[in-house]
DOTI-902240 format. One record per residue (C-alpha): x, y, z; residue in one letter; residue number from 1. Coordinates in Angstrom, 3 decimals. Layout:
BEGIN
<site><u>X</u><v>Y</v><w>Z</w><aa>a</aa><i>NUM</i></site>
...
This chain:
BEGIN
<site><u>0.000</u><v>0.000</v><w>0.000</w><aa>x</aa><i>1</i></site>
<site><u>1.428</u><v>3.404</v><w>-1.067</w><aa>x</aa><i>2</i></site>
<site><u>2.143</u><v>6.074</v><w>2.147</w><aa>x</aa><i>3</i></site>
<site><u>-0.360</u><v>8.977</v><w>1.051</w><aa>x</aa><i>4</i></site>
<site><u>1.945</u><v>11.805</v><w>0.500</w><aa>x</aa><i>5</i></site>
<site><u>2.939</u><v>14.117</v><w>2.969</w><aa>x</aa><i>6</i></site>
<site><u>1.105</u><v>17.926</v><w>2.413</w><aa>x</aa><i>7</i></site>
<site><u>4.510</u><v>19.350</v><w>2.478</w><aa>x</aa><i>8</i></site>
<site><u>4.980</u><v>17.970</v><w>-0.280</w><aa>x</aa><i>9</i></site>
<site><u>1.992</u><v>18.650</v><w>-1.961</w><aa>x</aa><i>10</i></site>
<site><u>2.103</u><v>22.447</v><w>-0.991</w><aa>x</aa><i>11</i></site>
<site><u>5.548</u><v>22.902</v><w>-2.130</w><aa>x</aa><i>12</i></site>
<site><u>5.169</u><v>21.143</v><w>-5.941</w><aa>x</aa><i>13</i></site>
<site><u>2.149</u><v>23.612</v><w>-6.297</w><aa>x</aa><i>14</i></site>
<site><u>4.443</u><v>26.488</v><w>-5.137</w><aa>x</aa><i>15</i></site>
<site><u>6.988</u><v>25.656</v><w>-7.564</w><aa>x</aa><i>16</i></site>
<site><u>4.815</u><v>25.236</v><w>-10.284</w><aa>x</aa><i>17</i></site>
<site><u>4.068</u><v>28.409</v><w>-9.872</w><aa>x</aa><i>18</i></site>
<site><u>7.587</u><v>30.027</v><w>-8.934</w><aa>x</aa><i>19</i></site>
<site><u>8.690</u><v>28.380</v><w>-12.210</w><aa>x</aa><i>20</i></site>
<site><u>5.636</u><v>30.318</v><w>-14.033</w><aa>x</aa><i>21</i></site>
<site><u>6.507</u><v>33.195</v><w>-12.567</w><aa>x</aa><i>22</i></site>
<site><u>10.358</u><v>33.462</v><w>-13.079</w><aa>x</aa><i>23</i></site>
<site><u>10.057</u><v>32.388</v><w>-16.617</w><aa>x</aa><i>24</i></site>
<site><u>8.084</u><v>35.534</v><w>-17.442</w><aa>x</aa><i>25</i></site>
<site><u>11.044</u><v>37.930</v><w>-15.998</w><aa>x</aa><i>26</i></site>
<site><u>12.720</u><v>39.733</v><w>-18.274</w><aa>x</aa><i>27</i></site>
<site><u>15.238</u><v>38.584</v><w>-20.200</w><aa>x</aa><i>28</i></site>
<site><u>17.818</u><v>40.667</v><w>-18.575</w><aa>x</aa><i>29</i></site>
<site><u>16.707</u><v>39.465</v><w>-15.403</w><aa>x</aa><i>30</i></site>
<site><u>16.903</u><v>35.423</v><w>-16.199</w><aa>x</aa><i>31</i></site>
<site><u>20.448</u><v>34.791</v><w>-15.345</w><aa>x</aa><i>32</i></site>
<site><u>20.703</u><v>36.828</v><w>-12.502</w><aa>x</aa><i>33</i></site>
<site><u>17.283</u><v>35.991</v><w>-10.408</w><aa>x</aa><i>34</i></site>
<site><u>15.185</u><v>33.555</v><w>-12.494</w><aa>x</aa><i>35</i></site>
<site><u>18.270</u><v>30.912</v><w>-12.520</w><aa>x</aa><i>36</i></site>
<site><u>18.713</u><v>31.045</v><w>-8.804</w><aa>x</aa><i>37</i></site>
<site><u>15.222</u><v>31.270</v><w>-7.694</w><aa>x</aa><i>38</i></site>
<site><u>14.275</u><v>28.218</v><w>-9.896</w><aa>x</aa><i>39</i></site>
<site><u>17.521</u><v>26.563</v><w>-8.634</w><aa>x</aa><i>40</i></site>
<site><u>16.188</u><v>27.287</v><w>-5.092</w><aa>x</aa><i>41</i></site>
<site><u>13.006</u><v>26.024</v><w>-5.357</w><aa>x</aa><i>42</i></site>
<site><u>13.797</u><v>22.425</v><w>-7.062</w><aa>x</aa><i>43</i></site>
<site><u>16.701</u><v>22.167</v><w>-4.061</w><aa>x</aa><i>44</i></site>
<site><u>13.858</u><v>22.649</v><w>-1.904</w><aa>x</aa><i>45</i></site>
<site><u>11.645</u><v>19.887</v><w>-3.139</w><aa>x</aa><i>46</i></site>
<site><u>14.291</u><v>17.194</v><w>-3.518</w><aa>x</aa><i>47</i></site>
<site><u>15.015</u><v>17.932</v><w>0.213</w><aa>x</aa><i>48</i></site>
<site><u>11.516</u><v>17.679</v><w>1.408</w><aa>x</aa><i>49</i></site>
<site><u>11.704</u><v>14.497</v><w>-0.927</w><aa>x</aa><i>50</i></site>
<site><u>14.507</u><v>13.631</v><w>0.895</w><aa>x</aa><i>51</i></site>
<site><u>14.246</u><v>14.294</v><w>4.277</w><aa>x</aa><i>52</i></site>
<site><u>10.286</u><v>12.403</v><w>3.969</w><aa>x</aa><i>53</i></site>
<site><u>12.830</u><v>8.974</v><w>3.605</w><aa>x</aa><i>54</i></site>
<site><u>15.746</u><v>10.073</v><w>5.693</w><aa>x</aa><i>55</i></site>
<site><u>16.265</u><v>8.874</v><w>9.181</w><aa>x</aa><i>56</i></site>
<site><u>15.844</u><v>11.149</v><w>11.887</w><aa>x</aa><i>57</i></site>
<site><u>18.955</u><v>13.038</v><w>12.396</w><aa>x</aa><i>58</i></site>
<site><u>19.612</u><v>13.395</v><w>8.522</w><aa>x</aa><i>59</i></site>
<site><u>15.745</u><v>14.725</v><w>8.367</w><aa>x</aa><i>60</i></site>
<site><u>16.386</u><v>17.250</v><w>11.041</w><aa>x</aa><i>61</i></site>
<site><u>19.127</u><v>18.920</v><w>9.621</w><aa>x</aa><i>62</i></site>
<site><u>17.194</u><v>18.731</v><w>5.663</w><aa>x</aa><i>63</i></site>
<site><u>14.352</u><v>20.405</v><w>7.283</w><aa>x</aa><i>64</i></site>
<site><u>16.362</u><v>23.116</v><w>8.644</w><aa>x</aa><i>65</i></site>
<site><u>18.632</u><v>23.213</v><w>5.394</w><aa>x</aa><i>66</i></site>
<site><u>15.151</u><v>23.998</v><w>3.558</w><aa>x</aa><i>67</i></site>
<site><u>14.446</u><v>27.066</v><w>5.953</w><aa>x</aa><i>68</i></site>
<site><u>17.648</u><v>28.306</v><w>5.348</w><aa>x</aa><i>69</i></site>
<site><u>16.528</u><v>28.122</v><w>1.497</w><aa>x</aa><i>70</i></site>
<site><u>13.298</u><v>29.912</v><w>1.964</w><aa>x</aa><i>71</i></site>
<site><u>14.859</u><v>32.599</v><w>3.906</w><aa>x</aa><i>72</i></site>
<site><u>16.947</u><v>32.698</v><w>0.833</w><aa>x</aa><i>73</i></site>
<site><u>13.438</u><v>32.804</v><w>-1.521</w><aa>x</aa><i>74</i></site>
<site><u>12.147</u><v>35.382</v><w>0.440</w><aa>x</aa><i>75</i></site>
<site><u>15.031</u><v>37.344</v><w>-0.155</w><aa>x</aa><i>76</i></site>
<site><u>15.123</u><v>36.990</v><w>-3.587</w><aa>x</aa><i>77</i></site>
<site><u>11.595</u><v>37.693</v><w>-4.412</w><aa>x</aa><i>78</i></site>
<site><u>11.676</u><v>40.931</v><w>-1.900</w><aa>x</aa><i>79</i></site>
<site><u>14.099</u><v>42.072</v><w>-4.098</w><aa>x</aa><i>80</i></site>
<site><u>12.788</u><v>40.708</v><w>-7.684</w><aa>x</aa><i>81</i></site>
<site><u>9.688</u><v>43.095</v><w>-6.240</w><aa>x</aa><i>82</i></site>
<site><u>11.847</u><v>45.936</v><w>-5.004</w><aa>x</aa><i>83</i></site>
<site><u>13.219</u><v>46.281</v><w>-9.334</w><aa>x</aa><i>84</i></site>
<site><u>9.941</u><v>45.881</v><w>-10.121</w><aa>x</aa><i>85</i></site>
<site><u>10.361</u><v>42.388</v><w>-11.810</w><aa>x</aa><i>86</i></site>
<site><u>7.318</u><v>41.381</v><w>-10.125</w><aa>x</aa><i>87</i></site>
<site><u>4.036</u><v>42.830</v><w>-9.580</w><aa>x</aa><i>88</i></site>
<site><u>2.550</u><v>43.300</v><w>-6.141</w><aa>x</aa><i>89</i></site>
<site><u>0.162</u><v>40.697</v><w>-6.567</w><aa>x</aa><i>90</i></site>
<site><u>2.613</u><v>38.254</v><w>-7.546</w><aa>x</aa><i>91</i></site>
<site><u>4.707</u><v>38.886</v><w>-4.707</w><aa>x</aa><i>92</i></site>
<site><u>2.077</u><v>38.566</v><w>-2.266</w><aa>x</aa><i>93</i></site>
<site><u>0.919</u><v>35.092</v><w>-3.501</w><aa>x</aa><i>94</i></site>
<site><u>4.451</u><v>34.151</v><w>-3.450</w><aa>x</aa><i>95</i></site>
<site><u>5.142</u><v>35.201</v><w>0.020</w><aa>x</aa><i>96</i></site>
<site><u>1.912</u><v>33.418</v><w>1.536</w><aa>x</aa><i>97</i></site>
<site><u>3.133</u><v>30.675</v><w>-0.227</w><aa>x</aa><i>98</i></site>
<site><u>6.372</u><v>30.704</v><w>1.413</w><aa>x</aa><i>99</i></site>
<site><u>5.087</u><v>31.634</v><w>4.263</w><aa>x</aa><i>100</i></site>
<site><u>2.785</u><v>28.662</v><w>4.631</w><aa>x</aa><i>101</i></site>
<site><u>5.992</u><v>26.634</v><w>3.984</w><aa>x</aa><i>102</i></site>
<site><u>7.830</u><v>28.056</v><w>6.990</w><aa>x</aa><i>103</i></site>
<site><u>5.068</u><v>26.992</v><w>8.654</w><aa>x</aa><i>104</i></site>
<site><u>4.889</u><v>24.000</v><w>7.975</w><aa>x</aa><i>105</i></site>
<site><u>8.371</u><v>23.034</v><w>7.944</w><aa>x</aa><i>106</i></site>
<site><u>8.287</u><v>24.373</v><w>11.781</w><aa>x</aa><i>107</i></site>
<site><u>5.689</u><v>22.144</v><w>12.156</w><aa>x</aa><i>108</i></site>
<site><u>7.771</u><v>19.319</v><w>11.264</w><aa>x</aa><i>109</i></site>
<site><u>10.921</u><v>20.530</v><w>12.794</w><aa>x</aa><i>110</i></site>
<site><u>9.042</u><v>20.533</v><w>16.009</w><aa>x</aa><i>111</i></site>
<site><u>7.331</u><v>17.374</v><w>15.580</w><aa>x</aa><i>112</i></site>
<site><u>11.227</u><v>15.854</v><w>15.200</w><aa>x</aa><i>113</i></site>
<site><u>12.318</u><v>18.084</v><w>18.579</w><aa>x</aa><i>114</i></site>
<site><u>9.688</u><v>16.738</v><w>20.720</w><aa>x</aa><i>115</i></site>
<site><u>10.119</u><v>12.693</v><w>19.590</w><aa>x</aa><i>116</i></site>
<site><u>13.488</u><v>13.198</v><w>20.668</w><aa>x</aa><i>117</i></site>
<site><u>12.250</u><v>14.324</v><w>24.477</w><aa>x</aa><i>118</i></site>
């Protein structure tokens, strides 16, 4: 029987989908400088979520806290993709919830880990 996937998971493929969208409409001047490393970001992101889901314990804890290091890193980017005016307002906004909610959630799991270990 297949383990129904984790909504982690699920949350962040959607937000990538959508990061990818996003940065692939950015001007061509701005591909190689933010687009590149954003998208970069993001798909490091989801192959450690992928990978701390199978890891053991210890190796999951420090994924999960390798991933908030790379949203803190997405948030930057973004605040300052919106800062040029590479995105829009509204764009920005649904990317920040988005990462946001990730945080979250990561937290979530990060404390989940913490508290097994008391």
């Amino acid at each position: 029987m297949t383990e129904p996937e984790l909504p982690l998971l699920l949350q962040w493929e959607r937000t990538t989908q959508d990061i990818l969208d996003r940065t692939a409409r950015l001007p061509k001047a701005a591909r190689f400088t933010f687009a590149t490393r954003i998208d970069n970001i993001a798909l490091d992101v989801m192959e450690k979520l992928t990978l701390a889901r199978f890891a053991a314990k210890p190796t999951r804890a420090a994924l999960l806290a390798e991933v908030d290091t790379a949203l803190a890193r997405l948030r930057v980017l973004f605040r300052l993709c919106h800062g040029r005016r590479l995105v829009d307002g509204g764009a920005y906004e649904v990317v920040a919830r988005n990462l946001d909610e990730a945080g979250r959630m990561v937290g979530g799991w990060r404390q989940s880990l913490k508290a097994e270990q008391t």
